[in-house]
N, C-alpha and C positions, 0 to 999 in steps of 0.2 A: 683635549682629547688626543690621542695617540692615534696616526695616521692608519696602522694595521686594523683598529677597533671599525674605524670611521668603515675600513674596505670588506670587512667581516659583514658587519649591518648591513651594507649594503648587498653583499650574497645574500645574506640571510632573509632578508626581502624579498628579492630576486627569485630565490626558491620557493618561499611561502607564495608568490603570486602566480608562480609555474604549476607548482601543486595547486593550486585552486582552480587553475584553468584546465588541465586537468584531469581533475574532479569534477567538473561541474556538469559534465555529462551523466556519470553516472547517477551521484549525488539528484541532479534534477531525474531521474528514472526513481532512483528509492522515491524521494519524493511523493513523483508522479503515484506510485502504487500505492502508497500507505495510504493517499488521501482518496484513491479509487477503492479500496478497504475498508476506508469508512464509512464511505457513501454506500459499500455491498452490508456492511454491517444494519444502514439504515431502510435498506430496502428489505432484508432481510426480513426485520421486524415491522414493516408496515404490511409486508404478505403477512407474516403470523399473525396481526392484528385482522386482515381482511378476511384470509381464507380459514383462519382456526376453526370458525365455527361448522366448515368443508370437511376439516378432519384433516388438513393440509398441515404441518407444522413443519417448522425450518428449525434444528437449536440454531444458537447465536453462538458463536464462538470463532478463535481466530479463523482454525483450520476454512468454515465457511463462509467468512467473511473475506478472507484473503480468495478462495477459489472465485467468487463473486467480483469481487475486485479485478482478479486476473482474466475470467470469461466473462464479463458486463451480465448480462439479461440472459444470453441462453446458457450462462453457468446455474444461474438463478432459476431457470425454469427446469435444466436437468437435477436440478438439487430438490426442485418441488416431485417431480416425476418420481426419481428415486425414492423422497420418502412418502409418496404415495402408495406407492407398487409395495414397499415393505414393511408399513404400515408403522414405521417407526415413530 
C-alpha cells in the first residue's frame, strides 16, 4: 500500500465519523417524528373504530397522522372537534 492511500482512508473515516456525529442529532429528531406519526396514525384509527358509530370520523392519511404526531392528543382531539363541527 502506498503511504498517501493508507493517509486518504484515514481522512476519509475521519470525515464519515464527524458527519455522523453530526448528524445524529438531527437524524435522532426525524427519527423521533416518524415513529410519533405512526403511533398518531394508530390512534387515529382506534378513535375511528370507537367513536364512528358517534358520527366522529378522522380519515387516515399522512397530512393527519403527521399533525398527530407533531401535537400528541390535543392535535387529536382538535382534528375530532374540527371534524365534528363540519361534519365531514
Amino acid at each position: 500500500m502506498q503511504p498517501s492511500f493508507v493517509i486518504f482512508s484515514m481522512i476519509m473515516v475521519f470525515a464519515c465519523m464527524m458527519l455522523l456525529v453530526l448528524m445524529a442529532g438531527p437524524l435522532a429528531m426525524v427519527i423521533k417524528f416518524a415513529v410519533r406519526s405512526c403511533i398518531g396514525a394508530g390512534l387515529i384509527y382506534a378513535c375511528n373504530m370507537l367513536l364512528a358509530p358517534v358520527g366522529i370520523y378522522i380519515g387516515v392519511n399522512v397530512l393527519t397522522a403527521c399533525a398527530v404526531g407533531f401535537l400528541g392528543l390535543p392535535g387529536l382531539g382538535t382534528l375530532m372537534i374540527v371534524s365534528h363541527i363540519l361534519g365531514i
